[in-house]
C-alpha positions in Angstrom: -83.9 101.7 -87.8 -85.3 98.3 -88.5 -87.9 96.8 -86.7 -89.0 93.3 -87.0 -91.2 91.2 -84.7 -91.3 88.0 -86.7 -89.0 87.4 -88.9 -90.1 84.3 -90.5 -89.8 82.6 -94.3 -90.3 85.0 -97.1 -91.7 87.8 -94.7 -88.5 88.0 -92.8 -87.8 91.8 -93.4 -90.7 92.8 -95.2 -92.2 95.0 -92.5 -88.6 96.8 -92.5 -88.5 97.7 -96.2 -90.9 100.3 -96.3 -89.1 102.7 -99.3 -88.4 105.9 -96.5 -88.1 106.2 -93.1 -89.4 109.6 -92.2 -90.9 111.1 -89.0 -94.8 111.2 -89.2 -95.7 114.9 -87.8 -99.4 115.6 -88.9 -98.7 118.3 -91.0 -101.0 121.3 -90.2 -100.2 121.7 -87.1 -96.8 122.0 -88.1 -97.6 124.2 -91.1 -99.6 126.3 -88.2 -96.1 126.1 -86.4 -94.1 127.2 -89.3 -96.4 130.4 -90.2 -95.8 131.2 -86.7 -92.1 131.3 -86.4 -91.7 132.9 -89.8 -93.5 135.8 -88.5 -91.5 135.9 -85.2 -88.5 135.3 -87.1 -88.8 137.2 -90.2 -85.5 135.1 -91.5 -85.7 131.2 -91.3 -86.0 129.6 -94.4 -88.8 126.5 -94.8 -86.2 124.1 -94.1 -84.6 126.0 -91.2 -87.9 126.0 -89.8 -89.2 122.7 -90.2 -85.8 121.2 -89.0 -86.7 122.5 -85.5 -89.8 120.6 -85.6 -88.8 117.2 -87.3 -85.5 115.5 -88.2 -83.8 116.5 -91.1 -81.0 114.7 -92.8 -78.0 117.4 -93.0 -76.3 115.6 -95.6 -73.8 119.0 -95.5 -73.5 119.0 -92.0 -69.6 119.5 -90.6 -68.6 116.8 -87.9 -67.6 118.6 -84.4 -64.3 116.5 -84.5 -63.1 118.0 -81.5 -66.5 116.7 -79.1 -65.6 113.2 -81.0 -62.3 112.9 -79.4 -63.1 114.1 -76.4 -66.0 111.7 -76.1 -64.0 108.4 -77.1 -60.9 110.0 -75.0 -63.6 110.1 -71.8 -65.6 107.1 -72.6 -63.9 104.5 -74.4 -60.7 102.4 -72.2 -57.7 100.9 -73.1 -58.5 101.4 -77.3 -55.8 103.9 -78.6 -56.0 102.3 -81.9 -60.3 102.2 -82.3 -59.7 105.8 -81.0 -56.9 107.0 -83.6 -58.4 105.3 -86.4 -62.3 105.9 -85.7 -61.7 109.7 -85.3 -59.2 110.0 -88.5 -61.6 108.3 -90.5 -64.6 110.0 -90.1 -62.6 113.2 -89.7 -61.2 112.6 -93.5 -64.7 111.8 -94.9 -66.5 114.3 -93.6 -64.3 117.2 -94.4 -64.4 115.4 -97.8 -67.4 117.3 -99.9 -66.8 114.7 -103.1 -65.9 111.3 -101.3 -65.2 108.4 -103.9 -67.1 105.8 -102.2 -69.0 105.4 -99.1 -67.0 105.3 -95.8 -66.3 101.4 -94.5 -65.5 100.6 -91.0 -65.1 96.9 -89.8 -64.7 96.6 -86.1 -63.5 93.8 -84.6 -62.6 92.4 -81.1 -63.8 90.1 -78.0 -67.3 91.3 -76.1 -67.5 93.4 -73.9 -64.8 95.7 -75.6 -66.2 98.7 -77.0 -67.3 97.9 -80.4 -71.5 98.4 -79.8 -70.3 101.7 -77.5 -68.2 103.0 -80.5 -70.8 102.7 -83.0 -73.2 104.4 -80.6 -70.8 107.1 -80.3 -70.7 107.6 -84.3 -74.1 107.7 -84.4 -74.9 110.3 -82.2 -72.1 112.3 -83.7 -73.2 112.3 -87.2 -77.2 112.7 -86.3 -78.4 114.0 -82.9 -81.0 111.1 -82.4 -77.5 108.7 -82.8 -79.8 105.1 -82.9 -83.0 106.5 -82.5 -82.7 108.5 -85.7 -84.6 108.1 -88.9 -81.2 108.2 -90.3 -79.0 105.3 -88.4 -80.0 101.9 -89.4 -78.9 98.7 -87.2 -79.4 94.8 -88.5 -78.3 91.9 -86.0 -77.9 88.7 -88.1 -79.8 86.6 -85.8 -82.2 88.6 -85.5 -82.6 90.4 -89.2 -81.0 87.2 -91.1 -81.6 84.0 -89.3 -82.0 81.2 -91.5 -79.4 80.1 -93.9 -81.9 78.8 -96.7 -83.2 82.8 -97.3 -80.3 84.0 -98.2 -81.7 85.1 -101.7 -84.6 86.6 -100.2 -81.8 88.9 -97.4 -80.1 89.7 -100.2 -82.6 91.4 -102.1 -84.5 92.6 -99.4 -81.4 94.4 -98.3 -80.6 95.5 -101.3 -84.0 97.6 -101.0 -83.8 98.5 -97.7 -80.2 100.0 -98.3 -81.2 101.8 -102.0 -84.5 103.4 -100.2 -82.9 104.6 -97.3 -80.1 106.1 -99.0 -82.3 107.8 -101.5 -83.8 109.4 -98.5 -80.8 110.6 -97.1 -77.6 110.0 -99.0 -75.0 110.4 -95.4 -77.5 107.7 -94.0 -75.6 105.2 -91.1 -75.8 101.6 -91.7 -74.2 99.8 -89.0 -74.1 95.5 -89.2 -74.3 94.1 -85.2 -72.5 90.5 -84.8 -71.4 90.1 -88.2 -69.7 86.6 -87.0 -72.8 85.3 -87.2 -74.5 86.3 -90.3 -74.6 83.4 -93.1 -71.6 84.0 -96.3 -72.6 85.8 -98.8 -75.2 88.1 -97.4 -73.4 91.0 -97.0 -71.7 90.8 -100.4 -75.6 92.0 -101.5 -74.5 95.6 -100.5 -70.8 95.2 -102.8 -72.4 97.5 -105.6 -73.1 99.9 -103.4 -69.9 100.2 -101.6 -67.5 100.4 -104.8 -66.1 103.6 -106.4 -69.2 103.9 -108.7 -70.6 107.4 -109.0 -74.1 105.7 -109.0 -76.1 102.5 -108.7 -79.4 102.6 -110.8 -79.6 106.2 -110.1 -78.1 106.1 -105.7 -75.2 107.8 -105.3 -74.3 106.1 -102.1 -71.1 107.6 -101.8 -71.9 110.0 -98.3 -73.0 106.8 -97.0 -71.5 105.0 -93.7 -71.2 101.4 -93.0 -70.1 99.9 -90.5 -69.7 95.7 -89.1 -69.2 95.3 -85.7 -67.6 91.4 -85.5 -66.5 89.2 -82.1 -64.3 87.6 -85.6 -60.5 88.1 -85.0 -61.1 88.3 -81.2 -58.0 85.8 -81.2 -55.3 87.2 -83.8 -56.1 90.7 -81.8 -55.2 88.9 -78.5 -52.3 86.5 -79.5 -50.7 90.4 -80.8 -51.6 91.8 -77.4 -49.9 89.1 -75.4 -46.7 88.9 -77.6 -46.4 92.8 -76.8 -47.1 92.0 -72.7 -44.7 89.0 -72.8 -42.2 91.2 -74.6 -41.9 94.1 -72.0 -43.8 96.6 -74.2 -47.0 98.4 -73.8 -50.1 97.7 -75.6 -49.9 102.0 -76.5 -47.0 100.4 -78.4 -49.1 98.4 -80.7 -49.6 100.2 -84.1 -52.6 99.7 -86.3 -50.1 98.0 -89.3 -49.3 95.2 -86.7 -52.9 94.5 -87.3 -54.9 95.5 -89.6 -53.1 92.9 -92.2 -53.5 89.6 -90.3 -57.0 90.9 -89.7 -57.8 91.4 -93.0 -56.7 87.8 -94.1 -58.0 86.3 -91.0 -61.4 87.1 -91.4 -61.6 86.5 -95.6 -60.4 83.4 -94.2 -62.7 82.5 -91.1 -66.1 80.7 -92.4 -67.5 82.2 -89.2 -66.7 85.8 -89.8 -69.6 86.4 -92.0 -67.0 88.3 -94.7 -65.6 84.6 -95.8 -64.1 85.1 -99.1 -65.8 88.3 -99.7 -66.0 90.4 -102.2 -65.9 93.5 -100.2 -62.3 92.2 -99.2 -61.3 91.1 -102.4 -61.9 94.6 -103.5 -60.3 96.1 -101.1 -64.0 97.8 -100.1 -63.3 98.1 -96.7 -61.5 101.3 -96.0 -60.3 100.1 -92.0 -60.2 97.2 -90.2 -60.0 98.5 -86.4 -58.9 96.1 -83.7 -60.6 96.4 -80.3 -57.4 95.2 -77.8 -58.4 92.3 -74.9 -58.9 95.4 -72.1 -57.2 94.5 -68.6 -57.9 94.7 -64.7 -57.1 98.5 -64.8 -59.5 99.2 -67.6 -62.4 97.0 -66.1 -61.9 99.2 -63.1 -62.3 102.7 -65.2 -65.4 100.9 -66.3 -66.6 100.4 -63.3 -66.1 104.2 -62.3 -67.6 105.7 -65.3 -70.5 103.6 -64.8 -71.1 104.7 -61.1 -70.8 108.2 -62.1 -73.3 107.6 -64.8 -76.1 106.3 -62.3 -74.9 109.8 -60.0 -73.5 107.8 -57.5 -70.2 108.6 -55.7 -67.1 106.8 -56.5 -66.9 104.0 -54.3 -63.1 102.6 -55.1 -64.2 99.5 -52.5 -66.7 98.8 -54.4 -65.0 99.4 -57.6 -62.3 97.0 -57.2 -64.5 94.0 -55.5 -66.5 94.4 -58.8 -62.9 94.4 -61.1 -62.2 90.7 -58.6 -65.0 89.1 -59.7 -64.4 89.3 -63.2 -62.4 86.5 -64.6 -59.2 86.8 -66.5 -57.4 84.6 -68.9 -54.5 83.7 -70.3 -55.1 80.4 -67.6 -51.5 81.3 -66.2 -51.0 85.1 -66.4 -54.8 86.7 -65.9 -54.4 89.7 -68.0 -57.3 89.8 -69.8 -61.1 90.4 -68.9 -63.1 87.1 -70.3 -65.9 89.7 -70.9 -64.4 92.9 -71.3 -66.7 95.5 -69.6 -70.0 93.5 -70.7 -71.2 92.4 -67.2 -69.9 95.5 -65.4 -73.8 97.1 -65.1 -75.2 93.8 -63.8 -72.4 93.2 -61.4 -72.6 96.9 -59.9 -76.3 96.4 -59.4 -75.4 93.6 -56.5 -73.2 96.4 -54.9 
């Protein structure tokens, strides 16, 4: 994952662009290791062997689709359509030994929704250290891309990052944090390498993941939401096609969406757009639960719904929605 302490000027991500990320285990004591358990074992192959002492990119690796669904089913409220989509997706591509082109998510919706949970999720289904790993790579724009007159210089230096990482291991997470925010035309750096091209200079990049997680759209997802509520129908009613168009548009549209006029939506390079819904009282309150379980604590349905009653809701006259979604829910508990 990429670190950076001061991004500044030309150095901004020149400490993160070392050419592979791999862990540093000094490597007699883990040859001493290995002799060991091949004599024990009698079986294990090198690579069997050394997997159990260092992380290993199992480009092969099946997903367990099954403990996916259960997980976003258990831990993720009041987003059928992130949970339909997320799991067919990654489902598809990873049953899919000769993919065409690398597998693009684009997730969109208010804070506090689900989006940063999701991509956690992902990651820790497709490599066992999930954001920790050597293997799942997150930028945030203000933090990784902060000033509009290096744009060049992101480019390029993300163009690096991406081709030495992937070269490393080829089904290799790359997941874009607050993509609202990052400056036009950075992102279309990484076009080449999400098109239908066998290779690029070499890189297949086509067991690759990527993913933008975007507070862009918030708005068109909502005004949908509300039409469904003010109509009588549920928001399980809402279908990813209601969507997924006036998304698409919306954001090559939206200066402030950080895929304005892009070429990755011009050419159709992004495989799903995936709304995150505006979640309501009842979902802030399943929130609430699953985090007091998380901390061991009993269920406290008191203190669950005096938590819910201090969020604040909007539209001004109807207070369905959650202004924040679930984000304040930890720091709010910690008062109770």
């Amino acid at each position: 994952m990429p670190r950076a302490a001061g991004l500044g000027r030309a150095a901004a991500l020149g400490p993160l662009l070392a050419a592979h990320v791999v862990a540093a285990i000094e490597p007699i004591s883990v040859g001493i290791a290995l002799g060991a358990a091949s004599a024990l074992t009698g079986y294990l192959s090198y690579t069997d062997l050394y997997c159990r002492f260092a992380e290993c990119c199992r480009e092969e690796q099946r997903l367990n689709a099954s403990a996916l669904k259960l997980e976003l089913e258990e831990k993720l409220f009041g987003q059928h359509l992130a949970t339909e989509v997320i799991l067919k997706a990654l489902t598809g591509f990873k049953n899919n030994k000769n993919p065409k082109k690398p597998l693009t998510l684009s997730l969109h919706g208010w804070a506090g929704t689900g989006k940063n949970f999701v991509s956690q999720i992902v990651a820790e289904n497709l490599h066992s250290k999930g954001l920790k790993s050597n293997f799942v790579h997150l930028f945030v724009s203000t933090l990784h891309f902060p000033h509009e007159q290096h744009i060049k210089l992101y480019q390029d230096q993300l163009q690096g990052w991406i081709r030495g990482n992937v070269s490393a291991c080829a089904s290799s997470v790359f997941i874009f944090d607050e993509m609202d925010k990052l400056h036009p035309g950075v992102i279309d750096a990484i076009k080449p390498f999400l098109d239908y091209y066998e290779q690029v200079d070499g890189v297949s990049y086509r067991k690759a993941i990527f993913m933008f997680l975007s507070n862009a759209g918030g708005d068109l997802i909502t005004k949908t939401a509300l039409d469904f509520w003010r109509a009588g129908r549920k928001r399980e009613d809402i279908q990813l096609k209601d969507l997924e168009p006036v998304l698409s548009v919306g954001v090559f549209n939206n200066k402030h969406s950080g895929l304005w006029r892009s070429g990755l939506i011009d050419r159709n390079l992004i495989d799903y757009f995936i709304p995150f819904l505006p979640l309501e009282y009842r979902h802030v309150k399943m929130c609430v639960r699953a985090e007091m379980r998380a901390r061991g604590s009993a269920v406290d349905e008191d203190v669950v719904t005096r938590v819910a009653e201090e969020m604040t809701f909007f539209p001004k006259g109807e207070k369905i929605y959650s202004d924040k979604g679930c984000k304040t829910v930890q720091s709010r508990l910690d008062f109770h």
